[in-house]
C-alpha positions as CSV (number, residue, x, y, z in Angstrom):
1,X,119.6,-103.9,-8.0
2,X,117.7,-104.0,-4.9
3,X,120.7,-105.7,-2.9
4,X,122.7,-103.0,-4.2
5,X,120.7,-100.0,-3.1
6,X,120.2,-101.6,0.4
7,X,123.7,-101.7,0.7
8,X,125.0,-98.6,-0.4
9,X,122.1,-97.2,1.8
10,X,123.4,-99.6,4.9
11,X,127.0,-98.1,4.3
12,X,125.4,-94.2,4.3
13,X,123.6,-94.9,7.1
14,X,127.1,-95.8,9.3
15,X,128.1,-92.0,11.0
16,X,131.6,-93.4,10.2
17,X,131.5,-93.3,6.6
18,X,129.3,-90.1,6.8
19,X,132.5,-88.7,8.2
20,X,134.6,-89.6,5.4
21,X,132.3,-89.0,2.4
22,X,132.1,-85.2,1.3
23,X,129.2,-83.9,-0.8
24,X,130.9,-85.0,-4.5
25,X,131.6,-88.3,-3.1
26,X,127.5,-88.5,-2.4
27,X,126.7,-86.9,-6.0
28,X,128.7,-89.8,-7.3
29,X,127.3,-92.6,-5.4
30,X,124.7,-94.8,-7.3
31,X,123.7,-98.5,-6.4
32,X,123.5,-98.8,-10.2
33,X,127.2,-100.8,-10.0
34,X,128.2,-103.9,-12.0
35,X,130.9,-105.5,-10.1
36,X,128.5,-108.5,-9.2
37,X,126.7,-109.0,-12.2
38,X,127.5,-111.8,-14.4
39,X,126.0,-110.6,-17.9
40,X,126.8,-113.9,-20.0
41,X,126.2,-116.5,-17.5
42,X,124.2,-117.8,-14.1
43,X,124.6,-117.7,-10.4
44,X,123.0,-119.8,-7.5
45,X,120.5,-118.1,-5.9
46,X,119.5,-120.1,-2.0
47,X,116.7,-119.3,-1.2
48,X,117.1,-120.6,2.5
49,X,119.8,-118.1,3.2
50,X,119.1,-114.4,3.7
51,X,121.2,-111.8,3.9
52,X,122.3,-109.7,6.9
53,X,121.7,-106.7,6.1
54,X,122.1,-105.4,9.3
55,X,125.6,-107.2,10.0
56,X,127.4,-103.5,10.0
57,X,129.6,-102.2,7.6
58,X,133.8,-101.8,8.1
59,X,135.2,-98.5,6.2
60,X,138.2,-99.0,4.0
């Protein structure tokens, strides 16, 4: 879950989605998502590769 609450923190951080998200869109917000976890199986984790956090963000 770490991953997912530096990225939902990198995407608050951007003053163009501060723009766009309105105080219930923030209540509702939680890094606590699911979309990437595999619950009945395995993924490769490389450890040689890191991940930019800092690579920016592009609003939908």
């Amino acid at each position: 879950m770490m991953v997912n609450t530096r990225l939902v923190d990198k995407v608050l951080d951007d003053q163009t989605w501060q723009n766009l998200i309105t105080e219930p869109d923030k209540r509702g917000v939680t890094p606590l998502f699911w979309s990437n976890v595999a619950l009945h199986g395995t993924f490769g984790l490389d450890l040689d590769k890191r991940i930019d956090y800092d690579a920016g963000t592009v609003p939908m």
